[in-house]
N, C-alpha and C positions, 0 to 999 in steps of 0.2 A: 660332754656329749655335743655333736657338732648338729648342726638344722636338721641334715638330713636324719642322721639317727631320731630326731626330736620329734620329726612327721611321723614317721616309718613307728612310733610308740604311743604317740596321739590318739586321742579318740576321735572321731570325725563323723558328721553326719551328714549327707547330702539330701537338698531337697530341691523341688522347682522356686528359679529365681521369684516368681512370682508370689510365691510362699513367705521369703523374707525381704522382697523389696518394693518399693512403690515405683510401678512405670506408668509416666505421665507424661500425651499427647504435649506437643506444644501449641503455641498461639501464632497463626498464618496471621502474616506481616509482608509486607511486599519495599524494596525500595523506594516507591515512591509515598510510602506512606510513613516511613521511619522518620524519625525527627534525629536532629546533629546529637550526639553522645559516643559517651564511650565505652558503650557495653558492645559483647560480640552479638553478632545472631547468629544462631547456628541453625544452618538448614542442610539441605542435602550432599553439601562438598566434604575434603575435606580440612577445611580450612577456614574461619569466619566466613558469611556471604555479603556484610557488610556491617557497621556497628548506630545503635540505639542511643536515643535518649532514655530508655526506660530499660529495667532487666525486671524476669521472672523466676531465676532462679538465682540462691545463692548458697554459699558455701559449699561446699565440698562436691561436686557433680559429675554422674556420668552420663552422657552424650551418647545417640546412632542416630546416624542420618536417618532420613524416612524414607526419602527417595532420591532417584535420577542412576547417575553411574555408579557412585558411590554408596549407594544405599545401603545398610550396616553396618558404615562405618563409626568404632569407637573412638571416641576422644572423653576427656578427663579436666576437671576445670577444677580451680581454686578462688577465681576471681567471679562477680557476677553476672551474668549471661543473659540473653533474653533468647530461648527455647520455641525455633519458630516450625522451618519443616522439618522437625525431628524428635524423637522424644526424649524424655531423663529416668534415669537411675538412682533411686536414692536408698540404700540398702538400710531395713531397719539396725539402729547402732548397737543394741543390746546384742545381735548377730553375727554381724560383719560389717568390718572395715572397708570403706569406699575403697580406697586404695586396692586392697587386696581383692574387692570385686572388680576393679579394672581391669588389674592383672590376671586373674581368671577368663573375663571376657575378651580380651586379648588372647591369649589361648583359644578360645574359641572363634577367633576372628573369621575363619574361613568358612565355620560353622555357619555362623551369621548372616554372612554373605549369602550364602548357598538358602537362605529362606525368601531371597528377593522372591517378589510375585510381578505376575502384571507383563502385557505384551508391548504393553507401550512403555510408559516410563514407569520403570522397577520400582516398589517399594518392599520394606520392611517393615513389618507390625507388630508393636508391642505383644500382640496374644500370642505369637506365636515366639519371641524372643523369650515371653516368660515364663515356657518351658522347658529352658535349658535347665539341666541340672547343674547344679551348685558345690563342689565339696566344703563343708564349713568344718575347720578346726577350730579349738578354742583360739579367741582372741588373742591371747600373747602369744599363737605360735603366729596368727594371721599376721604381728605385725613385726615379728622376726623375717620371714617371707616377705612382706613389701619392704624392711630394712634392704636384705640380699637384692631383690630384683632393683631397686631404684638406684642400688651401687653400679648395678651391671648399667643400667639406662644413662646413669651420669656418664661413664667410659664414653659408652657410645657415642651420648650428646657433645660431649668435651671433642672428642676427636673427629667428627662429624663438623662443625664448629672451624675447631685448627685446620680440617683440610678445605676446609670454602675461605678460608682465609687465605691461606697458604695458594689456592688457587688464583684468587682473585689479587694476589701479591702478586703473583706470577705472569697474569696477565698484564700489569702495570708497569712490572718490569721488562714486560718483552714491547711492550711500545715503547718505553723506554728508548730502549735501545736500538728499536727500527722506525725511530725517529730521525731525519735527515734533513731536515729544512732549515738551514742556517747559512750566515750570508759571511757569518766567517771563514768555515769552513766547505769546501766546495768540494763534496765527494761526486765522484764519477757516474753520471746516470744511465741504463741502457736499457732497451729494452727487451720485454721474454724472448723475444726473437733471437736478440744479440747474443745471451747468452745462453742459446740452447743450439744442440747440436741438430735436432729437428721437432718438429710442431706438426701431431698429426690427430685426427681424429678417426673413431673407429666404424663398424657397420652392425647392424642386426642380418642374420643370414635369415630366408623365407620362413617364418613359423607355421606355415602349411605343412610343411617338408620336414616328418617326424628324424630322417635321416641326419639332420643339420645338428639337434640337438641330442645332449645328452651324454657327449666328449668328454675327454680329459680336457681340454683346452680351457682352461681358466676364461671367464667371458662375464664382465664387470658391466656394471648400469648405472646409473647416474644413482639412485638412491640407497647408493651402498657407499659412493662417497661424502664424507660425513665428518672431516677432520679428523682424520686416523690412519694407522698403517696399514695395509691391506694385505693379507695374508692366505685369505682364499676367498672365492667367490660365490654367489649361490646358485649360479649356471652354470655348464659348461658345454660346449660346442664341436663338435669334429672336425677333422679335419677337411672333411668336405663341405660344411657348414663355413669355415674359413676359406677356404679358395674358392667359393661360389658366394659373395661380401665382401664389403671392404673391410670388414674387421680384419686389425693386423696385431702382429703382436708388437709387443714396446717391451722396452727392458727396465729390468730391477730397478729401483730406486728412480724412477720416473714421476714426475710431481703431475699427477692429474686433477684435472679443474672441470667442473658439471658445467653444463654452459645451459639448462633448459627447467625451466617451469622452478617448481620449491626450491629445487635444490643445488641452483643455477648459484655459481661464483663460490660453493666450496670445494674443496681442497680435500686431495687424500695421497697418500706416498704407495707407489706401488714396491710391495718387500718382494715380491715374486716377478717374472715377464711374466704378463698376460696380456690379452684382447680385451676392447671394448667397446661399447654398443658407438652412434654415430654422436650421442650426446655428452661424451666424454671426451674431452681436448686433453692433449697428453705431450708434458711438452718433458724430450731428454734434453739433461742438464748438460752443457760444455764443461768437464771437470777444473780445466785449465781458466775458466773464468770466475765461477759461482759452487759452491754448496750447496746440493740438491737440499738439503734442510734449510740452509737459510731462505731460498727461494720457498720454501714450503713457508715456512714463519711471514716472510713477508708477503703471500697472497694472503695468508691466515688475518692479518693484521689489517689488509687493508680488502675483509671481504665485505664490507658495508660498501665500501668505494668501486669496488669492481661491480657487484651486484646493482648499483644506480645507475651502471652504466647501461642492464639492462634493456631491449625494446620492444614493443609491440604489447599486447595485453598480458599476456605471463613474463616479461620482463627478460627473453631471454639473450644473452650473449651468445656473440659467437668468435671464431677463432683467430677471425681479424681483430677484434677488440685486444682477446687476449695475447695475440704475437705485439703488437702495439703498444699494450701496459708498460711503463717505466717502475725499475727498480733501480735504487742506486746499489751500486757495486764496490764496497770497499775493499782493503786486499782479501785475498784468499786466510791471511794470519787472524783477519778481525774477524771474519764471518765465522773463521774455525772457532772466533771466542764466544760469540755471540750464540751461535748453534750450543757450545758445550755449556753456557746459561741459560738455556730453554731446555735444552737437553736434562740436565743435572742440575734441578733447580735447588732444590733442598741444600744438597752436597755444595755447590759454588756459597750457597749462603752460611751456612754454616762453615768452610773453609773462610769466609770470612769475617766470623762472627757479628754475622749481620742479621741472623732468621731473627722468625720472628717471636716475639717475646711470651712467656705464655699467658700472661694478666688480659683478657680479652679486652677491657679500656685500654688498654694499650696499642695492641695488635688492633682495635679500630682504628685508633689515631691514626695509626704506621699504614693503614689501608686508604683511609680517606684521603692522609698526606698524597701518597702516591697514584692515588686517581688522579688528582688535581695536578700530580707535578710532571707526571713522567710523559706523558704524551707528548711534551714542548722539549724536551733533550736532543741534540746535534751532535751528530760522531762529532770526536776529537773536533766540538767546538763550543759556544758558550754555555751554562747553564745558567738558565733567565730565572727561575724562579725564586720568590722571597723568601726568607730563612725562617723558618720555624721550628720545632726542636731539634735540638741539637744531636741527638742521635735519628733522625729524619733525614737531616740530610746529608751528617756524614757516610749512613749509609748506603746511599744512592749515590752519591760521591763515589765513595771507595770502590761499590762496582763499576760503575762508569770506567773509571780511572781504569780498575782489571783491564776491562775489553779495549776502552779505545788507547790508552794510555794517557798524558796529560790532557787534559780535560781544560777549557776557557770559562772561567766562572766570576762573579763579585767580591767583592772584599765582607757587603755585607750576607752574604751564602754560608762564608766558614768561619766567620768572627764577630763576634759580639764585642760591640766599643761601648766601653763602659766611662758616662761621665764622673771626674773629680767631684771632690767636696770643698768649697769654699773656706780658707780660713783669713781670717784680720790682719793685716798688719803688725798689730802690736801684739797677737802672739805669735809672733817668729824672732829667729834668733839670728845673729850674723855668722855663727856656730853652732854647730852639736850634730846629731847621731844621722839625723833622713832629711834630705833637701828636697825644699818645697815650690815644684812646679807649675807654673801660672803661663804668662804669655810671651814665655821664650825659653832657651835650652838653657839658661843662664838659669840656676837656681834664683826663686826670689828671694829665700833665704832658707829656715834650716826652722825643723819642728822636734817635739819629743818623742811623734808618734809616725809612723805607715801607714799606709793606705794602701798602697799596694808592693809588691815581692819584688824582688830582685829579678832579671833578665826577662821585664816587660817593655814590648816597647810602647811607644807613644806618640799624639799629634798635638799639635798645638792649635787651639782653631780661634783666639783672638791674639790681637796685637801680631807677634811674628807668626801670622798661622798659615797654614801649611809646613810647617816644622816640620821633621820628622825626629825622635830621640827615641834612645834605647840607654836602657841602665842599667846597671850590672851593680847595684847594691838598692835593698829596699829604699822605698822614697815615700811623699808626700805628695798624689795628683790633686791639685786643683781644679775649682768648676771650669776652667775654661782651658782643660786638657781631657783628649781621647784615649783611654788606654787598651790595648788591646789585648781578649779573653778568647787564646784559641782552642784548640779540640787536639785531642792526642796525637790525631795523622797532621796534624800544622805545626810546623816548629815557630816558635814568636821569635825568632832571630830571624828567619826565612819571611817570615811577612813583615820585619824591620826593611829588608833591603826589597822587596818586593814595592813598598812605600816610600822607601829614598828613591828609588826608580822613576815612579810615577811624580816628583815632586812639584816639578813645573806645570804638569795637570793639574793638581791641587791648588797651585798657588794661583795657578789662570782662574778657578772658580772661586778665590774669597771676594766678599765682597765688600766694595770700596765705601767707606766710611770713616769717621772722626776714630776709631777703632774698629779697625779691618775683623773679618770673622766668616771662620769658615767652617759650615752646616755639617752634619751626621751624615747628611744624606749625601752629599758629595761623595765624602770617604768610601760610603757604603756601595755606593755605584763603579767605583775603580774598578776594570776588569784588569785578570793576569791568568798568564794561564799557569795548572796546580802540577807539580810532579809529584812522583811517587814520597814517599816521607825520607825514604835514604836520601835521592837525589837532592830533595831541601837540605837532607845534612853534607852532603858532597858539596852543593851550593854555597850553603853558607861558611864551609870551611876554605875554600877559595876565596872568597871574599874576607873575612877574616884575616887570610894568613896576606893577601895583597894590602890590609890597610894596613897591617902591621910593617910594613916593606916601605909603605909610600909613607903612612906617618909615624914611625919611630924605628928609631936606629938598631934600638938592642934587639852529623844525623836520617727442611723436610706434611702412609697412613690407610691408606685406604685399605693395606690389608691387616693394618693392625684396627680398622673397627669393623671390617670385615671376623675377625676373632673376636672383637669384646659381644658383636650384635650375636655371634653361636652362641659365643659363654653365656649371656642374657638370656638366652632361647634357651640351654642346657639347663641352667638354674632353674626358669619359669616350669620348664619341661619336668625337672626334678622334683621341686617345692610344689608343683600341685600334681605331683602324682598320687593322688591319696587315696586308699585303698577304699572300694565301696562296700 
């Protein structure tokens, strides 16, 4: 027999809430009187209104605001609270289950609402909340019921959760990549002007003049753009309305920019031609220069900065500012890449098995990482930042790489140098199985054991340091050898020769002493720029096959919790249908 058969058989008795539960006022407390702690106060938001050294209520709790906007609203608590402009819920136990009375009152959430009092600031009052009628089944169906509804809630939460995640990746990733300020690489800068075909703004026709309005004519306002594609409007103009105003119309895929008061320096994509008022600058894209979405992405990106440009008391711009603004311009191939990772966020990630993880300690890592790193990235040119996990930054790497292609990065970015372990002189051998490397390419001698695998390469950083070796049979590194521990997109023969390249760098920073010695930190700081993982195997096979030649003869929601929050609703909807 499945829940719903198990209600629908039940006995059930309803009565007023106030019948089996206690509703108790709380204790007015003000911010300036609360002392540091870590209890919530719960007053009329909905959301803590700030936290206590003291609580008043503990275990199992239910919460309604008392007053202001939010007034009836329910919340549900486990931990201890202090109960200020709002009152609790504590339902006798013998009766009902806290749990399953929340979910009830939930259900009646609108219910609730709807008893605000008061012309000034709204409340809600216990006398009259604890009149709601209650359905009460026996206890073990009540807690089959909170089992089902809190499965549905967790969906939601989970996914809700993964998409501000997924969001906030998204946003890390798109500065990422409309990052340009790098002294390696010199992408082309222009401005709105340069790359737009024309830059105009629109008009309001007279609103005395019933005849002006009320057209087909699509007729856009500044607070409708809002960081979004614009699809229709919620005005619309006549034709006479139009030729009596400067409203003009612009065409599809046109990147419009507010220039006045709130909602000055956002961004919106026109999908339709339409008109729009005088406070809407509206700039058409040059196809042959720019990508009407990348120039969308990059005012998106930099609308803090546009917005400070700002003047006068409401802060607003105007169309000089914005013809003015510099964008850099890389080809038309990059922005097409760039666009279709903003575009298809989820999908580019997952093509690269890069999304993000589902262990939410993780996906915080992988969030934090990329606030802090991504803002500082240069097309196709160095990546500054210090290496921290290793799948952190290879996958920001690997995108990178996508879009711009070889990427300018450090040695210590995509490789971990792991130091030797020290062994004695008198245990080594003049012979046997793994030769044991200390302060030069010359075996010091020969052990019984490895340390590390075959086809590693390695530095030398006392005596002959700056060295570069690579081995091609396990071996023995010593303390005073670097071995190199790359990542699946690094071939460790590609960063052998990447390191014999650099070697006279290296060797210019050891430093001079009774026994010369050359730091981690050097190594780590070596830049190169990274190809794709084939081209490192293309790389290293020409190189390869040339030493063989010179020295011997013979390689993603929204509408899926959009569905779990119905299915929640469905269930709640079902599970307290109980017959009165």
């Amino acid at each position: 027999m499945n829940i719903l058969e198990e209600i629908q058989n039940c006995p059930v008795e309803w009565k007023e809430l106030g019948e089996v539960a206690f509703l108790k006022r709380g204790k007015t407390i003000t911010y300036k009187t609360a002392t540091d702690g870590p209890y919530p106060v719960i007053s009329g938001g909905q959301k803590p209104a700030y936290f206590h050294g003291e609580f008043n209520r503990e275990g199992e709790t239910i919460t309604v605001a008392g007053s202001g906007a939010y007034a009836g609203f329910v919340m549900y608590w486990k931990e201890p609270i202090f109960v200020s402009d709002a009152f609790s819920i504590k339902p006798f136990e013998e009766m009902l289950s806290t749990k399953y009375l929340y979910h009830c009152l939930l259900e009646k959430q609108e219910i609730i609402f709807s008893l605000k009092k008061g012309s000034g600031v709204p409340h809600v009052y216990p006398k009259d909340v604890s009149k709601l009628l209650i359905p009460i089944p026996p206890l073990e169906i009540q807690e089959k019921i909170v089992q089902k509804l809190d499965k549905m809630t967790e969906y939601v939460t989970e996914l809700t959760s993964e998409l501000i995640s997924r969001k906030k990746q998204y946003s890390f990733y798109r500065d990422k990549l409309l990052s340009f300020d790098d002294e390696v690489y010199q992408v082309e800068w222009k401005t709105l002007l340069e790359v737009s075909k024309k830059i105009t703004s629109g008009g309001t026709p007279d609103r005395s003049n019933s005849l002006y309005y009320g057209g087909s004519i699509p007729w856009l306002r500044t607070q409708e753009v809002d960081f979004r594609e614009i699809y229709d409007t919620e005005l619309g103009i006549t034709e006479e309305g139009l030729a009596n105003s400067s409203a003009k119309w612009i065409e599809k895929n046109a990147v419009i920019v507010a220039m006045y008061g709130a909602t000055a320096a956002k961004v919106g994509i026109a999908k339709i031609p339409l008109t729009t008022n005088q406070a809407c600058c509206n700039i058409e894209i040059d196809e042959d220069i720019a990508n009407y979405r990348y120039v969308y992405y990059w005012l998106t990106y930099n609308y803090e900065t546009l917005k400070s440009m700002g003047q006068g008391s409401q802060s607003n711009i105007n169309a000089g500012i914005i013809k003015s603004f510099k964008i850099p311009v890389p080809s038309l191939e990059i922005q097409s890449r760039i666009v279709q990772v903003l575009d298809n966020f989820d999908t580019v990630c997952n093509d690269l098995n890069i999304g993000l993880p589902k262990e939410i300690t993780l996906r915080q890592k992988q969030y934090e990482y990329f606030r802090e790193k991504l803002l500082t990235f240069v097309a196709e040119g160095e990546y500054t930042e210090s290496r921290v996990e290793e799948w952190d930054n290879s996958a920001i790497i690997k995108l990178l790489k996508w879009v711009f292609g070889p990427i300018r990065v450090k040695v210590g970015q995509v490789v971990n140098l792991q130091r030797g372990k020290r062994l004695v002189r008198n245990q080594l051998t003049t012979s046997g199985s793994f030769p044991v490397y200390q302060n030069s390419l010359t075996p010091l001698g020969y052990y019984t054991e490895s340390n590390r695998v075959k086809n590693t390469s390695f530095v030398i950083c006392a005596g002959a340091a700056g060295e570069i070796g690579y081995s091609d049979t396990d071996f023995w590194a010593a303390d005073d050898v670097y071995t190199l521990e790359t990542s699946d997109n690094i071939s460790d023969k590609f960063m052998y020769y990447v390191l014999l390249s650099k070697q006279d760098r290296l060797k210019s920073q050891v430093r001079k002493a009774s026994i010369p010695r050359l730091s981690k930190d050097a190594i780590d700081k070596v830049t190169f720029y990274l190809p794709s993982l084939t081209e490192q195997k293309r790389i290293v096979s020409i190189l390869d096959n040339f030493n063989t030649l010179t020295n011997s003869l013979s390689e993603g929601l929204p509408k899926e919790i959009e569905l779990r929050q119905k299915q929640y609703e469905y269930w709640r909807e079902q599970l307290l249908n109980l017959t009165r």
